[in-house]
N, C-alpha and C positions, 0 to 999 in steps of 0.2 A: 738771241731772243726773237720769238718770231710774233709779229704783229699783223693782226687782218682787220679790216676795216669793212661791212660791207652796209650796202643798203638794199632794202628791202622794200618791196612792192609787189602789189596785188589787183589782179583784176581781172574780175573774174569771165565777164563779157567778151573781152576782146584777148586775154594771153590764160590760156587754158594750165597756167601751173604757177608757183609763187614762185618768183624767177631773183636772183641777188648777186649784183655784179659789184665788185670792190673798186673803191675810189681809187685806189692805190694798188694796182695788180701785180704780185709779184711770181715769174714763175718758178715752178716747184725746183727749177737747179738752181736760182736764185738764193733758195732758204738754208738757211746754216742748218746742218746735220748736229750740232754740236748747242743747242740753246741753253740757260740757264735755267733754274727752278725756282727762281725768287717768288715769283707770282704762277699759282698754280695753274694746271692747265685744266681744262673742260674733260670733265670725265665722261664718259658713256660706259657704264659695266655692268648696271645693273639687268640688264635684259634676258628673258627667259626663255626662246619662242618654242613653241611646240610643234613646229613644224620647217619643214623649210619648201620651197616651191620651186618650180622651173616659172621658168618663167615663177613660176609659185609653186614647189612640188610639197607634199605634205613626207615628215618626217617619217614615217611608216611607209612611204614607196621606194625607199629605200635598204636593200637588202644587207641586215647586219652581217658581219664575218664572223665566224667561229674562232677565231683568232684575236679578236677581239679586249680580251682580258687585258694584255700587257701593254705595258709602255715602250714605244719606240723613238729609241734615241739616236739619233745622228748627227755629224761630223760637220762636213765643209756644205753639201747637198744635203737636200733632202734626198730619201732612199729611192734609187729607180724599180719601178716593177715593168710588168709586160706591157709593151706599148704605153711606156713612160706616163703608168699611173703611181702617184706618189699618195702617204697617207699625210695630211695636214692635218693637225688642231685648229678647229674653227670658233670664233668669237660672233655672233651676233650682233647687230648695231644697229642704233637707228638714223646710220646715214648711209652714202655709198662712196668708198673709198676709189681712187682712181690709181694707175699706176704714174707715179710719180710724184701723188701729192703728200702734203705731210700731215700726218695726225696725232695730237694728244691725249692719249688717256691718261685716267687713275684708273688704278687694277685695284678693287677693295673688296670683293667679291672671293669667299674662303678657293671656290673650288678652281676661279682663274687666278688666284694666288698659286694654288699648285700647277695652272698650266706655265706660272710663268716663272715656276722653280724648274721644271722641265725643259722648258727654251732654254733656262740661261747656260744649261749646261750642254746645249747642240746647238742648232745656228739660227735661234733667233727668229724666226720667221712663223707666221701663224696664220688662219685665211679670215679675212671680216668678211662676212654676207648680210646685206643689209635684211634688215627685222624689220617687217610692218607691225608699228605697234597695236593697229586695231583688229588687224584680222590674225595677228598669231603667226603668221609664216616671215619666213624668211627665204632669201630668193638662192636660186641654185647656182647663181653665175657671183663670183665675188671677186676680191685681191686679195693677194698677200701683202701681208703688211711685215716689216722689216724692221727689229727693234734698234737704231741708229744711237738711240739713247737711255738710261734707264736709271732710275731712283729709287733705291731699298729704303722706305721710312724704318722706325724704330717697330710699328706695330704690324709690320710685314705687308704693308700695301704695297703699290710701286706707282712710281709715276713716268710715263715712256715719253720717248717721239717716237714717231714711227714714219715708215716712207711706204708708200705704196707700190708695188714689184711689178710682177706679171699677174693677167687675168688666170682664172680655173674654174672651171664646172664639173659640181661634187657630181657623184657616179654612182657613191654607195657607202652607207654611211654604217663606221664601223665600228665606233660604242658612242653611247650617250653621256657616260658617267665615266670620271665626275666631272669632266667637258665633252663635248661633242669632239671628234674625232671621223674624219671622213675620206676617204678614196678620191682623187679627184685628178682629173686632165688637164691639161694646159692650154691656154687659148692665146692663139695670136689672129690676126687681120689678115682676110683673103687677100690677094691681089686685087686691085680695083682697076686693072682692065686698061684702056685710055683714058681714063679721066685724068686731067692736069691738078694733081692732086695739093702742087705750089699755089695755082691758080685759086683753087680753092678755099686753104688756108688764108689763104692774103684777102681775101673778101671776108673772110670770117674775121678775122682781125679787126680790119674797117668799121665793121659792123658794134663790135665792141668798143672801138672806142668811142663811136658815135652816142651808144648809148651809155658810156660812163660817162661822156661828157654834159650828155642831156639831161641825166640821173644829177650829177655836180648841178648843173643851173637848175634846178627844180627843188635843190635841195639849197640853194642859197649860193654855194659854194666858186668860188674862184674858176673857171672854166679854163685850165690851164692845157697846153696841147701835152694827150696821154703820153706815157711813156712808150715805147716798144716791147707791144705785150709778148710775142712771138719769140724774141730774144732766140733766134736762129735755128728754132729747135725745126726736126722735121714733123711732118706734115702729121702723122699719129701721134706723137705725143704731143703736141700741140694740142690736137683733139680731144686728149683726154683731159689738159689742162682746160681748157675751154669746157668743157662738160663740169671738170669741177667745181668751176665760177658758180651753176647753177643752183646756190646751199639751198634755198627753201624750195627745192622740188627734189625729192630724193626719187619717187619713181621717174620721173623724168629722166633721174641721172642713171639708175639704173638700168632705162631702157638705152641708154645710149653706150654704158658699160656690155650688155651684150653684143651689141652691133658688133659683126666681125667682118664691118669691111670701112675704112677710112673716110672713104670717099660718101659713101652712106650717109656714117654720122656727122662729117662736117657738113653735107646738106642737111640736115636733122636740126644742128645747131645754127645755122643760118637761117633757118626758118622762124625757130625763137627767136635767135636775134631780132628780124626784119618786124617783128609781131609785137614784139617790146620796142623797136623802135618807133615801129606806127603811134604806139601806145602815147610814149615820151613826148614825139614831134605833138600831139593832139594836145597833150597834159599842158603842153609851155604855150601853148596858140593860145591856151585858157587863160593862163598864167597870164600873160601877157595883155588880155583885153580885162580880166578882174583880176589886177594883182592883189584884191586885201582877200581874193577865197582861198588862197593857197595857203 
């Protein structure tokens, strides 16, 4: 069973995004692969966008394939092409999936009912690209997400977990109907040079627990010393977990999903941090001289 807790805050003067860090941090090799279905989980299915973006590309800059028509099925991989472009089924969403985190849908939606008759019979694997929902696109850089778990109701919805894989940016997108289906490259993190990239991390850590613990006293709560958010992972998936703390700021999270360089985006995420911390430290000074405005 997997459980999240987060709290939420907003402001809009001093931290430029709605930022939400969990009382209870757990990371994503922490989470059981294997959860139960008793209580359902938060769908996202319904999403439509008409477009997708680099950074914000529109759905039409994308050259369809003549090839296009059929279904492609595969094995243990997806299929390699030249300079290891693969075609992925892509899902829309109005969040941004990280690699390593875990995700719930419901699938109730006729035509990702048929994408997800398709997976079950190859290997599972499909791309989210997060959807803005007010301007219609969806962004060009995404994850794979990895069906770990899955639930056939009687009226053929499904209900998943899902884990988030490797990053990819779509290339060329090769039918619409009656899912989006798209050409896409594989992204991994440059070398980041000299930078001490433990060093890094380990301040980014610090930084989070300061403000889950600031978050906990603001919110009433028991100020207990956090756990070991890091749990010895290296220094990029850390980052990525640390991005995914971020829930109410999805372009935030999505600009930190394209960074392709470690070191980058753990100063990206220290910056937040340090901005929400300022934030926190001011809120409790408050707190503190008028406890009955809190």
């Amino acid at each position: 069973r997997i459980k999240s807790f987060f709290f939420f805050f907003y402001v809009q003067p001093i931290i430029p995004l709605v930022m939400a860090l969990p009382h209870t941090v757990s990371s994503p090799s922490s989470l059981s692969p294997t959860p139960s279905f008793k209580s359902k989980p938060p769908f996202h299915s319904s999403f439509n966008p008409r477009s997708l973006s680099p950074r914000r590309c529109k759905l039409s800059s994308f050259r369809c394939s003549s090839s296009s028509s059929s279904e492609k099925h595969h094995n243990t991989n997806p299929p390699k092409k030249s300079d290891d472009v693969v075609e992925l089924p892509l899902f829309p969403l109005p969040l941004v999936l990280f690699p390593g985190a875990i995700l719930p849908l419901q699938i109730f939606e006729f035509r990702y009912r048929i994408m997800m008759h398709t997976l079950l019979q190859s290997d599972l694997r499909f791309g989210v690209v997060y959807s803005d929902s007010v301007s219609g696109s969806a962004a060009e850089v995404g994850c794979v997400g990895e069906v770990v778990k899955h639930e056939r109701l009687v009226d053929d919805r499904f209900f998943l977990i899902c884990k988030g894989q490797e990053r990819f940016r779509v290339t060329n997108l090769v039918r619409t109907k009656p899912y989006l289906v798209a050409e896409v490259t594989w992204l991994e993190d440059r070398p980041s040079g000299e930078e001490n990239l433990d060093a890094l991390a380990n301040e980014v850590e610090v930084l989070m627990k300061e403000v889950i613990r600031l978050s906990n006293r603001l919110n009433g709560k028991a100020e207990k010393e956090v756990q070991d958010l890091r749990r010895n992972q290296f220094p990029t998936p850390f980052s990525f977990f640390v991005g995914s703390t971020f829930e109410g700021a999805p372009r935030e999270q999505q600009a930190l999903l394209e960074v392709e360089d470690t070191a980058a985006r753990l100063k990206r995420e220290r910056e937040t941090l340090r901005n929400t911390l300022n934030y926190l430290t001011a809120a409790s000074a408050v707190k503190d001289v008028f406890p009955s405005s809190s």
